[in-house]
C-alpha positions in Angstrom: 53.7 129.5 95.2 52.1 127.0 97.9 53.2 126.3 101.0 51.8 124.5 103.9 53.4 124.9 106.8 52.6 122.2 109.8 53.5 122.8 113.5 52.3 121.4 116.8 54.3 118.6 116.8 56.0 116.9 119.6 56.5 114.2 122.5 53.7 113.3 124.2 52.9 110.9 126.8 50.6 108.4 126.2 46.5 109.9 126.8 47.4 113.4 126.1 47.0 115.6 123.7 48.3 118.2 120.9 46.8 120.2 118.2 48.6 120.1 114.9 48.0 123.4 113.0 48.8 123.9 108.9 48.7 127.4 107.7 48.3 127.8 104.2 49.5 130.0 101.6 49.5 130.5 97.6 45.9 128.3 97.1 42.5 129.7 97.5 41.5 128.0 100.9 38.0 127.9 100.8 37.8 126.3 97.5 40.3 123.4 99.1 39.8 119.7 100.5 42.4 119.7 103.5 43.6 116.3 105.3 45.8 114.9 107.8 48.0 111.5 107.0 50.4 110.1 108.9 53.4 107.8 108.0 54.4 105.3 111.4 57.9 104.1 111.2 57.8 101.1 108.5 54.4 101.4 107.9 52.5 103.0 104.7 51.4 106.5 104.9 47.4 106.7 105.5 44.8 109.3 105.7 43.9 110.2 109.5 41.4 113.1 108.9 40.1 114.5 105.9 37.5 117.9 105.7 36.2 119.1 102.4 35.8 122.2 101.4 32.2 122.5 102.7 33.0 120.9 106.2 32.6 117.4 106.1 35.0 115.2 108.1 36.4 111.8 107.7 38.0 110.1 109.7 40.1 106.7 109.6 38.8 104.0 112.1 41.7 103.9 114.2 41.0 107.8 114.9 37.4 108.2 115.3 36.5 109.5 118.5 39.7 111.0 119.8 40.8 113.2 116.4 39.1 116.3 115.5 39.9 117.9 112.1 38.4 121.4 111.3 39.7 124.7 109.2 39.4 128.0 110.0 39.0 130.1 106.8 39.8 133.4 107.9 43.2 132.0 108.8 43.6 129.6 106.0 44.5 127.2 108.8 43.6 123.2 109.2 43.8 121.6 112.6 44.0 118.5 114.3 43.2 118.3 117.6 44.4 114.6 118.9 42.8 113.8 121.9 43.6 110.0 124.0 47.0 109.7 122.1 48.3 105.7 122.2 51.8 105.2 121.4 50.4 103.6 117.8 49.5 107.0 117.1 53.5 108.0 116.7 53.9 108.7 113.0 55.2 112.1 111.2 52.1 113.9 110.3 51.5 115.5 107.1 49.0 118.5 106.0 47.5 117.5 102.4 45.7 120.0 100.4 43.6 119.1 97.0 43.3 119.9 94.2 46.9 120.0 93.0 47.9 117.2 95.8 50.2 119.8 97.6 51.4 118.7 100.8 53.3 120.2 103.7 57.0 118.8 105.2 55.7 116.9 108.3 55.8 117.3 112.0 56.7 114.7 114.2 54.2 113.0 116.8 55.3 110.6 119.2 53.4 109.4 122.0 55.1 107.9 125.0 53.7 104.9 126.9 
């Protein structure tokens, strides 16, 4: 069975930061493509951060240079770190995990101004 579990979620005010975590289970992590997206309030969900299974990033352009992504395999754990949050940034982020297209339940960012 896989599960993705997300946490680090929460209310932040506008130029701080949080670090998302997703701890995985029931996949073999290494072999894994991990990703961040993000669904604003009435807006389509799109990929934030993406890292393959041999460590390259991407990143969407409204992200790049303030998001980090990286995974830790010892954990089986994918991170965001979200540095110089803007209230745009306010969305319900979800941990992706391919092949298979799994996907965790979401954990609310929102970024006060």
């Amino acid at each position: 069975q896989v599960q993705l579990v997300e946490s680090g979620g929460g209310l932040v005010q506008a130029g701080g930061s949080l670090r998302l975590s997703c701890a995985a289970s029931g996949i073999i992590f290494s072999a894994f493509a991990m990703a961040w997206y993000r669904q604003a309030p009435g807006k389509q969900r799109e990929l934030a951060a993406m890292i393959t299974s041999g460590g390259t990033t991407n990143y969407a352009d409204s992200v790049k240079g303030r998001f980090t992504i990286s995974r830790d395999g010892a954990k089986n754990t994918v991170y965001l770190q979200m540095n110089s949050l803007k209230p745009e940034d306010t969305a319900v982020y979800y941990c992706h995990a391919r092949p298979g297209a799994y996907w965790g339940q979401g954990t609310q960012v929102t970024v006060s101004s």
